[in-house]
C-alpha positions in Angstrom: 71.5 12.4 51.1 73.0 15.6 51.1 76.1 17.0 49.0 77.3 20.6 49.7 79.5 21.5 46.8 79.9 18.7 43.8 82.6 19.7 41.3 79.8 19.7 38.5 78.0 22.5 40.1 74.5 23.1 39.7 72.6 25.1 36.7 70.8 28.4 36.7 67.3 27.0 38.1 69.0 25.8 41.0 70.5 29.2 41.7 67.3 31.1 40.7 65.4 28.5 43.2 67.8 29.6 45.9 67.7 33.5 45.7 63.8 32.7 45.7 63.8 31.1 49.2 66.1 33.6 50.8 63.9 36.2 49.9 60.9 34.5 51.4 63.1 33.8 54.8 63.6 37.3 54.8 59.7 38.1 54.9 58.9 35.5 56.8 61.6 35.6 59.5 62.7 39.0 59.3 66.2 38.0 58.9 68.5 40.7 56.9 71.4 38.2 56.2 71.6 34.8 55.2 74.4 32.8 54.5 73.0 29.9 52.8 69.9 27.9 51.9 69.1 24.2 51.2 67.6 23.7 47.8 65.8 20.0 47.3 67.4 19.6 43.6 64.5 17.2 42.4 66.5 15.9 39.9 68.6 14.0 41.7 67.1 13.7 44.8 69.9 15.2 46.9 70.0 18.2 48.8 72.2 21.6 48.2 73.7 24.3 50.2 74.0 27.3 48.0 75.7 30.6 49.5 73.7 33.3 49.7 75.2 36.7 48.3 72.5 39.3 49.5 68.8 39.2 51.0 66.8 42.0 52.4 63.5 43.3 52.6 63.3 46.3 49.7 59.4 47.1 51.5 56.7 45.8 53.5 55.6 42.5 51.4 58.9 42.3 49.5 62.5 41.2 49.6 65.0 40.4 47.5 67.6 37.1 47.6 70.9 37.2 45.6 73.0 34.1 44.3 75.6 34.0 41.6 75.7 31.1 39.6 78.2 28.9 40.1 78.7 25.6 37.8 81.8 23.8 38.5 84.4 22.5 36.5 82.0 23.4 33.9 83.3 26.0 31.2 79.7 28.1 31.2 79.7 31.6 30.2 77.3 32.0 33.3 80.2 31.4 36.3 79.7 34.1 38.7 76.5 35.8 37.0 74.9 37.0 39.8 70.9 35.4 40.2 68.3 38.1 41.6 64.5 36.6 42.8 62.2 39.2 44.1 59.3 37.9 46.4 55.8 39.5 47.1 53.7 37.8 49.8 49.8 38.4 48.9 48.0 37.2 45.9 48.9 37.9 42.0 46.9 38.3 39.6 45.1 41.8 39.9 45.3 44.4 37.7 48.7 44.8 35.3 50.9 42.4 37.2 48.6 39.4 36.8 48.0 40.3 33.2 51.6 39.9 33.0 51.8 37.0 35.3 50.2 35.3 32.4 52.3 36.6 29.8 55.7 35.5 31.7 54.7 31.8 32.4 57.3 29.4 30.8 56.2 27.7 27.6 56.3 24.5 29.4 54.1 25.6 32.3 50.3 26.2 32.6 48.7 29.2 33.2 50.3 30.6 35.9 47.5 33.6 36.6 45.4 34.3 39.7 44.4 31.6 41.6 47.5 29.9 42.2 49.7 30.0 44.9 52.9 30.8 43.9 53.1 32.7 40.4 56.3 32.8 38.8 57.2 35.7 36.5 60.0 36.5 34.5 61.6 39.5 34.7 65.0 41.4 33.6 67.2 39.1 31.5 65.2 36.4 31.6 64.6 35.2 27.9 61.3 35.3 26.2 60.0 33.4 23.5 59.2 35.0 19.8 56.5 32.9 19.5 54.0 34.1 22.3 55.5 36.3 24.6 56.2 34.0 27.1 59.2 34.2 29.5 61.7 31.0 28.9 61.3 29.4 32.3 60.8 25.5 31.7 59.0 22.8 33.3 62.1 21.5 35.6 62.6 25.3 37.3 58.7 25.9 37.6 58.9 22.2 39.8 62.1 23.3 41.6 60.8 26.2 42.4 57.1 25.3 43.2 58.4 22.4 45.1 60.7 24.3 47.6 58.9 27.4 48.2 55.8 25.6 48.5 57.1 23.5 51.6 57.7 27.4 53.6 54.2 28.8 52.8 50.8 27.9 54.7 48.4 26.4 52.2 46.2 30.3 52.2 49.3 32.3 51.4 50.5 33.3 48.3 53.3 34.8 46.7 54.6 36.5 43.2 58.5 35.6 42.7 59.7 37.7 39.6 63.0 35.9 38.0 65.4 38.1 37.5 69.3 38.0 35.6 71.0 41.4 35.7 73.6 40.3 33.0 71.2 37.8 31.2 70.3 39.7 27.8 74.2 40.7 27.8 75.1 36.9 28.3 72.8 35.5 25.6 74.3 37.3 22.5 77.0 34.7 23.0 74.7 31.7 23.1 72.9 30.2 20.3 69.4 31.0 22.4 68.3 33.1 19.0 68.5 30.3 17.1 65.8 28.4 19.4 63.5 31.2 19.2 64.5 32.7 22.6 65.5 36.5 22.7 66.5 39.2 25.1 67.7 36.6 27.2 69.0 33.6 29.1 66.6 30.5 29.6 66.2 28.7 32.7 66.3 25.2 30.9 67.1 22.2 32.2 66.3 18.9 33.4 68.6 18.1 36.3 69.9 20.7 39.3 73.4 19.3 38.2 75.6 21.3 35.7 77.5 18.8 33.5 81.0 19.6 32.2 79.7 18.7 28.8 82.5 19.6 26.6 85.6 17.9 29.3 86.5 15.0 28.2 86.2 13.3 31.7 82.5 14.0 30.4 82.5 11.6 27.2 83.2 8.6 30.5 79.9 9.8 32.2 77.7 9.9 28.8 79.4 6.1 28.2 78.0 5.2 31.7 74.8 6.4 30.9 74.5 4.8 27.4 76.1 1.4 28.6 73.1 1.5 31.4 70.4 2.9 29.0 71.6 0.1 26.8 70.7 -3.1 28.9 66.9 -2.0 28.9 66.3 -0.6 25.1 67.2 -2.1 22.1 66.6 1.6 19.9 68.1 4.6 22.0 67.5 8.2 20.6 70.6 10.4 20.8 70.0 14.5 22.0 72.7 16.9 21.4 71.6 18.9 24.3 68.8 20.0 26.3 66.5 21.9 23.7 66.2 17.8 22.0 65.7 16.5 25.6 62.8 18.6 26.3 61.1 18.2 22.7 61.7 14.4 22.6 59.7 13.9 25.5 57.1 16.7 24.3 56.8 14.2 21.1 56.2 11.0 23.7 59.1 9.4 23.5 60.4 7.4 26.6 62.8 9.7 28.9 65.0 6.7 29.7 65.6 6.1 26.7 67.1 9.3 25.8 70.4 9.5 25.5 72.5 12.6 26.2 75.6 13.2 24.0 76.2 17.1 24.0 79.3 17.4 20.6 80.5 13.9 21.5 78.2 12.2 19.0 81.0 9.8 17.4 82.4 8.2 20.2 78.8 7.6 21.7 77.9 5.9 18.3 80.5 3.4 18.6 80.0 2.9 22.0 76.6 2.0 21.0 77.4 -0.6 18.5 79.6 -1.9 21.1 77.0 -2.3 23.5 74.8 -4.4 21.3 72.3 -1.6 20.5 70.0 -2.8 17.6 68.6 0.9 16.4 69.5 4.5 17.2 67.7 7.3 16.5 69.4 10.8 16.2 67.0 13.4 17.4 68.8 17.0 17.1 68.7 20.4 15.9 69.6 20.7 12.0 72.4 22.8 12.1 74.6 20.4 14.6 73.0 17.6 13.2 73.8 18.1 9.6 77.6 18.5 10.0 77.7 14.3 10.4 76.3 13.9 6.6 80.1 15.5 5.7 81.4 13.0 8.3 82.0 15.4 10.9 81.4 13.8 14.8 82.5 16.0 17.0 80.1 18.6 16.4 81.3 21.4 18.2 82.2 24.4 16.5 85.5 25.3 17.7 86.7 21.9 16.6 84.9 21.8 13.0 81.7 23.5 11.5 81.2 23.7 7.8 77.4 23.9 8.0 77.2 26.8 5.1 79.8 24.4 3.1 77.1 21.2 3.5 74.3 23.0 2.6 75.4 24.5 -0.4 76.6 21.0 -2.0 73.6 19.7 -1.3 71.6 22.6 -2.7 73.9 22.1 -5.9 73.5 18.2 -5.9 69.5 19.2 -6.2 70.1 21.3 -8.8 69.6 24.7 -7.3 70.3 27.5 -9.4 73.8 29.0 -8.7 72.6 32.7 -7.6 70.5 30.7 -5.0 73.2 28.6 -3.6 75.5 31.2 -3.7 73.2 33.0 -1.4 72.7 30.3 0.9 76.7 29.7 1.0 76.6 33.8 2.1 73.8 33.0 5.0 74.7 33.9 8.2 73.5 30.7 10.1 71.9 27.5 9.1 68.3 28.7 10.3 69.0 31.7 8.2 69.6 29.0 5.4 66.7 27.4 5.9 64.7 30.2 6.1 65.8 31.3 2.2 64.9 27.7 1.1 61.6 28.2 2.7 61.1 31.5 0.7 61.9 29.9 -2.2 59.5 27.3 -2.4 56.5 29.9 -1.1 57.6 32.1 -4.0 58.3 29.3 -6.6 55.8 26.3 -5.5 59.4 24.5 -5.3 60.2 21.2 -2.6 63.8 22.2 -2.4 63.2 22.1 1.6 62.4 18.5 1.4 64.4 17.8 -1.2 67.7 19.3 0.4 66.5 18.6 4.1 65.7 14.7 3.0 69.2 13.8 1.0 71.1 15.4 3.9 68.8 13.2 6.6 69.8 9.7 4.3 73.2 10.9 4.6 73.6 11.1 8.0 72.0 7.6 8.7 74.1 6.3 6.0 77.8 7.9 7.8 76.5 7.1 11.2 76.1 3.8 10.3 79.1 3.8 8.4 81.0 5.4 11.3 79.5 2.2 13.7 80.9 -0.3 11.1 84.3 0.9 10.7 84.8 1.0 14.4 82.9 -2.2 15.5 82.3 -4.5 12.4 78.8 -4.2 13.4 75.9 -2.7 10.7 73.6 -0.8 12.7 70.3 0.8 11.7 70.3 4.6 12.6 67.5 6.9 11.8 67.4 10.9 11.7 65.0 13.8 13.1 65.8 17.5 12.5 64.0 20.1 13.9 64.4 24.3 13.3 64.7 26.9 16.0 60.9 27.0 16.2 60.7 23.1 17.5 58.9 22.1 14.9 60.5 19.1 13.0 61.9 20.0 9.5 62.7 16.2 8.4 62.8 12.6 9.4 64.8 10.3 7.4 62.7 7.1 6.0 64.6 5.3 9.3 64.6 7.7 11.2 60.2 7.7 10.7 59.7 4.3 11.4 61.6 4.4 14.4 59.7 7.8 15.8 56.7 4.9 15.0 58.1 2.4 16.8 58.8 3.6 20.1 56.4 7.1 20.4 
């Protein structure tokens, strides 16, 4: 099957994956303009014919492909960012470049040093990770990228592809990529080639597709905001199909839920959208409501926090900067008031998410919480929200 121009669009990998072959076409074939390529997307297995902006050979061994990102209908801050991929035929690995070659690799990927055929490296606004170095280039690029270039080399050649997003580290101070641990940066996450309009509400239809399908072979689905829950839910082992995508539309997707017969769900999401449902809040997007500094100072004062301290967590500038005071406090105190504030907040969520199930369906269903920090480490699971991690990891 092959579709030319969907009105989702496709994501950044997709893009990056494109610019990569151009270049390659241009060493290989000594072609100076190209006005398009086929990308196999993977995930789905369709076919897509992105424009080429630019390709040319910059010296012997290396060219240059240029894309610009184009998602749809999608309302994404990268729309027309233009997507650079340098190519180097010959083998990585020597000298500086491979000792950077194995910096760079995404944290998903293995080593990515001399030896292997096609080394990926991430260059100029490309994020990096604050833990390790490591450029944010995740497992479903690496494959789309490993997968379509690999199908234009012989198996003895080899090539370096450096990643590269001229407007990248001025496009992530408006994303929340700090808060995951990513800086200087854009990532190239994902786990499809299709870019979802995730906030349209034409959207909220697809995601009650998905769940209603989702729903006739699980009994306990697990509900991820967005990609960064995706990726570590199936890190921890749980089941990819029964993952459930919801981006802010967490609400209707609960009732729909209830309405499908699901037994169990498990919410599986980063803490600060994930708290805003223990104050009853279910769209979480922040344009539409946020209050996260708000719900974690009552809670603080409802574990009896001192009132210098929780009037310093009402004055952080983001939940992870919350968190990381409490954290401080109980290294410099011997306190629990992480678990203690972290583990009321978790029971409250089940308890409004199952409350926000009944009062829509009649139906009283179980529902279980996991937060995790910007780190990807898990900060909490509610006593549910445990046993079901049990159940189905």
């Amino acid at each position: 099957m092959t579709k030319t121009k969907p009105l989702s669009g496709y994501t950044l990998p997709v893009f990056a994956c494109a610019a990569a072959l151009a270049a390659l076409r241009c060493l290989r074939e000594g072609i100076q303009s190209l006005e398009s390529v086929s990308v196999n997307l993977l995930e789905p297995q369709i076919t897509a014919e992105i424009p080429i902006e630019q390709a040319s050979v910059l010296k012997t061994g290396t060219a240059l492909g240029v894309t610009r990102s184009d998602p749809g209908e999608n309302l994404d801050l990268t729309r027309n960012t233009p997507v650079w991929a340098m190519v180097e035929l010959g083998p990585g690995g020597e000298g500086e470049s491979g000792r950077e070659g194995e910096r760079e690799t995404g944290r998903e990927g293995e080593n990515r040093g001399e030896g292997e055929q096609i080394v990926i490296l991430g260059g100029e606004g490309i994020g990096r990770h604050t833990v390790g170095g490591g450029a944010a280039i995740y497992d479903y690029a690496m494959r789309l990228l490993r997968s379509n270039l690999s199908r234009e080399l012989a198996p003895s050649e080899k090539i370096t592809v450096t990643l590269i997003l001229p407007s990248g580290r001025q496009l992530a101070t408006r994303t929340s990529n700090e808060a995951f641990g990513v800086v200087e940066g854009l990532s190239l996450l994902g786990t499809t080639g299709i870019s979802q309009p995730l906030s349209a509400p034409g959207q909220l239809e697809v995601y009650r597709e998905q769940l209603q399908q989702k729903a006739e072979l699980f009994d306990t689905l697990v509900f991820c905001i967005g990609e960064n829950g995706l990726d570590l839910a199936r890190q921890l082992g749980i089941n990819p199909d029964r993952l459930v995508k919801t981006a802010n539309w967490l609400g209707p997707l609960l009732v729909e839920a209830g309405c499908q017969g699901v037994r169990s769900i498990l919410l599986f999401g980063y803490h600060g959208k994930l708290m805003k449902l223990a104050a009853g809040i279910f769209h979480t997007h922040h344009h539409l409501a946020d209050g996260r500094r708000e719900i974690l100072t009552a809670y603080c004062a409802k574990a009896g926090m001192p009132a210098d301290a929780c009037s310093a967590i009402f004055a952080a500038a983001t939940a992870e900067d919350a968190l990381g005071q409490l954290r401080a406090l109980d290294a410099q105190t011997g306190s629990n008031w992480v678990d203690r504030i972290y583990g009321d907040i978790a029971r409250q969520i089940d308890l409004r998410s199952s409350d926000c199930i009944f009062t829509h369906t009649n139906l009283r269903i179980p529902v279980g919480s996991v937060m995790f920090g910007r780190d990807r480490k898990i900060i909490v699971k509610s006593d549910i929200g445990d046993t079901f991690m049990t159940q189905i990891c």
